[in-house]
Each structure stands twice: as structure tokens, then as C-alpha cells.
C-alpha positions as CSV (number, residue, x, y, z in Angstrom):
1,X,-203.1,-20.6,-52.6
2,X,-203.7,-21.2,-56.2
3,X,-207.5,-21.5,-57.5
4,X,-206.8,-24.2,-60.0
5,X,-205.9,-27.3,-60.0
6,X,-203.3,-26.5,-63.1
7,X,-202.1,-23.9,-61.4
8,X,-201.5,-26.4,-57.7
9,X,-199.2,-28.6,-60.3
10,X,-197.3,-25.3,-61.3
11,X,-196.5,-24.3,-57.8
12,X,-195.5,-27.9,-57.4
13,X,-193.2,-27.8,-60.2
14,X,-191.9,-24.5,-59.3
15,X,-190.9,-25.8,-55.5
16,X,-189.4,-29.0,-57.4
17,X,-187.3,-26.4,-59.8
18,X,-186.8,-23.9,-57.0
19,X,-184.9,-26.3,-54.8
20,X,-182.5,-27.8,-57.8
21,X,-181.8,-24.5,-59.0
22,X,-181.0,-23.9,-55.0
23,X,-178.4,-27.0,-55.4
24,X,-176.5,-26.0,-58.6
25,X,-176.3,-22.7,-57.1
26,X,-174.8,-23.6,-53.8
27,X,-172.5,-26.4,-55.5
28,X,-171.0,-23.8,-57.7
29,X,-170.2,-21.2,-54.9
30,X,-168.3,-24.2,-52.9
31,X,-166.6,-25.3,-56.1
32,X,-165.5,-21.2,-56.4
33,X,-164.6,-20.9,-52.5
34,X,-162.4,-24.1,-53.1
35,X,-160.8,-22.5,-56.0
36,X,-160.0,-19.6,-54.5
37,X,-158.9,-21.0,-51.2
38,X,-156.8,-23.1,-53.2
39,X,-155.0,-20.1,-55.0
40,X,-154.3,-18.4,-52.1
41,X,-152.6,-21.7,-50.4
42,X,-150.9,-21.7,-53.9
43,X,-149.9,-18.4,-53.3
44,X,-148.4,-18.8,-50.1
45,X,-146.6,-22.1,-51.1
46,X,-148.6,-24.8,-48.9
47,X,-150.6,-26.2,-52.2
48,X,-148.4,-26.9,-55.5
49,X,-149.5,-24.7,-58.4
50,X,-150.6,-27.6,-60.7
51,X,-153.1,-28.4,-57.3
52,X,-154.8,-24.7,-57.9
53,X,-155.1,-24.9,-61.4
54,X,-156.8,-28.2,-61.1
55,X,-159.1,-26.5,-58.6
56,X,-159.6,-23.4,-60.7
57,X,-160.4,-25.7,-63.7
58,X,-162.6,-27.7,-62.3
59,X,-164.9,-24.6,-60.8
60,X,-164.8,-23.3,-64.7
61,X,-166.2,-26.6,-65.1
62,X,-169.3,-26.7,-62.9
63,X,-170.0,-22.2,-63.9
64,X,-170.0,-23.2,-67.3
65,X,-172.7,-26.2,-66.3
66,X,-174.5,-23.8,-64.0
67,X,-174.8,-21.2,-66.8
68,X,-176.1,-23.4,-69.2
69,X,-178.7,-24.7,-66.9
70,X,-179.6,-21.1,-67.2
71,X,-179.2,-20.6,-62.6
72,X,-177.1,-18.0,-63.9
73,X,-176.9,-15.7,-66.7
74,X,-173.5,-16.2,-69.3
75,X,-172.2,-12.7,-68.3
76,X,-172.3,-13.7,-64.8
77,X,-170.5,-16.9,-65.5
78,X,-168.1,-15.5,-67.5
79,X,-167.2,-12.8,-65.0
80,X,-166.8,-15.0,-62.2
81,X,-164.5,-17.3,-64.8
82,X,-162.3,-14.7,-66.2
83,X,-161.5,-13.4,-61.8
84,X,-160.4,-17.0,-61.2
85,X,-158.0,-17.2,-64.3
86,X,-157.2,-13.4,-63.7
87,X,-155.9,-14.6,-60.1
88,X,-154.1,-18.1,-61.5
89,X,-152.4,-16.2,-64.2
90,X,-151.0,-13.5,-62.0
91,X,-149.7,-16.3,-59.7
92,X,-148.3,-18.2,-62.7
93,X,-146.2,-15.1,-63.8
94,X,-145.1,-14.6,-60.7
95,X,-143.5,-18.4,-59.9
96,X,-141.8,-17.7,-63.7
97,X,-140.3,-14.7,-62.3
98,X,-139.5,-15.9,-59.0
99,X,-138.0,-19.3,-60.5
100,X,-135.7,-17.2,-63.5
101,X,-134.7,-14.4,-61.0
């Protein structure tokens, strides 16, 4: 326990930051599994592409947020950014060479 009572409010505020930071966190990783689920129902044909790309989009969306709340560090957001795109550009080329084949 903390011997002061400046140093109580801290742990306080800590616990209060902890837990949001816990939030943002754990709403990004859904908004990534979503994104990625959706690709791969993109990829199979059971979503439309333009349904993935929204999803992938919108995950960019709440990384970019996440990273500038600082939760996680611009490399990391970047990296998990630039897989997503990786994954929707591969699947774009390959409906443009499916649909001129």
C-alpha cells in the first residue's frame, strides 16, 4: 500500500487509466478479428469485397486512435495496418485477375 496520501490518488488514477487503456485495447483487437474474419469470408466469396474493405478500414480507423492514445506504440500500429492492407490488396488483385481471365 502506498504511504502517502499523494501517492493513494496516483494508484487511484493509475487503476482509472489502467482499465481504459484495458478498453481501447480490447476494442481494437475485436475491430482487427472482424477485419480479418471479414477478408477471409471475402476471400471465399460469402462477404462482397467492398463489405471487407469497409471492415479493414474501419479497424485502420480505431489502430490509428489506439496509437495516438499512446495503448500502443506507432510501429506497432503501423505493422498491424500495413498486414490488413497487405491481405485486402492481395485479394483485390486476385478478383481483377479472376474477373479479366
Amino acid at each position: 500500500m502506498p504511504n502517502t496520501r499523494s501517492a493513494l490518488r496516483a494508484m487511484r488514477k493509475a487503476e482509472r487509466r489502467r482499465k481504459q487503456n484495458q478498453a481501447h485495447l480490447s476494442r481494437m483487437r475485436t475491430f482487427l478479428k472482424r477485419a480479418r474474419a471479414a477478408l477471409e469470408k471475402a476471400a471465399k466469396g460469402l462477404v462482397s469485397l467492398e463489405e471487407a474493405q469497409r471492415a479493414v478500414f474501419k479497424a485502420c480507423r480505431i489502430i490509428d486512435k489506439t496509437a495516438g492514445k499512446g495503448i500502443i506504440k506507432k510501429g506497432a500500429a503501423a505493422r498491424y495496418k500495413s498486414r490488413l492492407m497487405r491481405k485486402l490488396n492481395a485479394l483485390i488483385h486476385q478478383k481483377a485477375v479472376v474477373e479479366a481471365a
